[in-house]
C-alpha positions, 0 to 999 in steps of 0.5 A, a space after each residue: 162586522 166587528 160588532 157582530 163578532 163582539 155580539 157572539 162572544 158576548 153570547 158565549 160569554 152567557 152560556 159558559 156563565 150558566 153553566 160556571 156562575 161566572 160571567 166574564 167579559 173580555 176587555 178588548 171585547 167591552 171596547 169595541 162595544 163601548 162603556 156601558 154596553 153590557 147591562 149588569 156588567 161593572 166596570 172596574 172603577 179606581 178610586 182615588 182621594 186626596 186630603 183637602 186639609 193638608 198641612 198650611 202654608 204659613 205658621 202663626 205669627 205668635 211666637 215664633 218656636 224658634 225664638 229665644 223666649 218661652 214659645 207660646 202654643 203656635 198655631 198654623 194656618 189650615 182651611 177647612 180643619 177645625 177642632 170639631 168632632 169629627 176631624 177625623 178617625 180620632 175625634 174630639 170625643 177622644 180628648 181631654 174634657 174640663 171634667 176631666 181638667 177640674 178633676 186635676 185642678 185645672 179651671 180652663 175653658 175651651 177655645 175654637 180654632 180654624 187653624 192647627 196645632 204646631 209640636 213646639 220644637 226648636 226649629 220647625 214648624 210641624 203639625 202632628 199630621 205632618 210627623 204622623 203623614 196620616 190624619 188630620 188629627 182630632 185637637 182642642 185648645 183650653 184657655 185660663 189666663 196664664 195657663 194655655 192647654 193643646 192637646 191633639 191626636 191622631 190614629 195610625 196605620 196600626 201600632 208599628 206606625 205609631 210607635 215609629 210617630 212617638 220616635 219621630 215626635 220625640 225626637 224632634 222635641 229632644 234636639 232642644 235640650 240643648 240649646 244657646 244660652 239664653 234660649 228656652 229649652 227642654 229638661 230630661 225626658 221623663 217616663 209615665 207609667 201607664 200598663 200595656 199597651 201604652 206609653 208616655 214621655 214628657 219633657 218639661 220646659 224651662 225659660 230662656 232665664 234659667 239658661 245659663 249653660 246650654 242645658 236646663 239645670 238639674 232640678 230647674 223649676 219648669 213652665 210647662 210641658 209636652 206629653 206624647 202618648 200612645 194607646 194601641 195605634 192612637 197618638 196624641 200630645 199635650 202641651 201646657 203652659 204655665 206662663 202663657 202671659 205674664 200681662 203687666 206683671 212680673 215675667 213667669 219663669 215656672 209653674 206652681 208647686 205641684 204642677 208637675 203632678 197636675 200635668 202627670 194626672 192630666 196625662 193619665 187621663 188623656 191616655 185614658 180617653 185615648 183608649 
């Protein structure tokens, strides 16, 4: 009987649909008929999806960030990511080229990792996705000796999100300007001008042997550098050291003469590719 009744409803359902160009079923009604009852009919689907890729478990066992030495690029621990085009919304095709390296002077050759890049700060062990809550983000590694290159970045929501992330980036980075003596940490922020609508901050890194007072002394030579930057809703960061491995030589306290300018062009370009 119930089906009967269903089956007439049903029925004026089409009628009222010739004449208004709206089919519409009840709920109660597509039940008692059961899934699928009506053909043509769709029923409401939710979708749901959920990062296969999140933030790994462990950070890398090289240089802990948190150490007193000069941190070395740090690398956590992710299946399934990897620094291939097509990470996601940003992509590898976004980053930095060795054209684009040469060009500042750089000679530096890309390395594949399975893992992701961590924000060198003082503590933490922080991926950019894990400060953006969006991602994963698009990275690359260069290798050239002594001087070590990451670069990653990744799109927010839309540019509030995004000028909210460079905030957040930051200010975990600068809560290592000051630090124990004896400690590496960073030098004042510094500003690239790159026109609307993008920005850039970095700060340069100075070794734990300058430390002698808590704060990187005025005009200490650095070693490397950090760079966050946003084009519209697209934010990366560049890291770059100078000393990654001194080998058997004498320990590296700072970078050549003119590397703060390399860093700066490379920054301009990153930012160029970005947008």
């Amino acid at each position: 009987m119930r089906r009967g009744r269903a089956a007439l409803v049903v029925a004026a359902a089409a009628l009222l649909g010739s004449l208004t160009g709206a089919f519409v079923l009840p709920d109660r009604v597509a039940g008692a008929l059961g899934d699928g009852a009506v053909a043509g009919v769709p029923s409401r689907v939710v979708s749901s999806s959920t990062d296969p890729t999140g933030p790994g478990a462990s950070p890398s066992s090289a240089a802990s960030s948190s150490s007193s030495a000069t941190p070395s690029r740090s690398v956590t621990s992710a299946p399934g990511s990897s620094s291939s085009a097509g990470d996601g919304p940003v992509s590898t095709a976004d980053l930095l080229t060795a054209d684009d390296l040469a060009a500042v002077g750089l000679d530096l050759s890309p390395q594949r990792s399975d893992g992701r890049a961590e924000i060198v700060a003082c503590t933490d062990h922080e991926t950019l996705d894990d400060v953006a809550e969006s991602g994963p983000p698009a990275q690359q590694f260069w290798d050239g000796g002594t001087v070590g290159l990451t670069e990653q970045a990744v799109l927010a929501r839309d540019e509030d999100e995004a000028v909210a992330v460079v905030r957040r980036v930051l200010r975990r980075l600068e809560a290592c300007q000051r630090r124990p003596v004896g400690y590496w940490l960073y030098g004042p922020t510094r500003t690239v001008r790159l026109g609307v609508p993008g920005t850039a901050r970095w700060l340069p890194k100075v070794s734990e042997e300058l430390n002698t007072t808590g704060r990187a002394p005025a005009g200490a030579p650095d070693d490397g550098g950090v760079a966050v930057l946003r084009r519209g809703s697209r934010v990366a960061v560049l890291d770059i050291s100078w000393c990654q491995s001194a080998g058997d030589g004498a320990p590296c306290t700072e970078g050549p003469e003119d590397g703060d300018a390399q860093f700066v062009a490379l920054v301009r370009r990153a930012a160029d590719r970005l947008g």
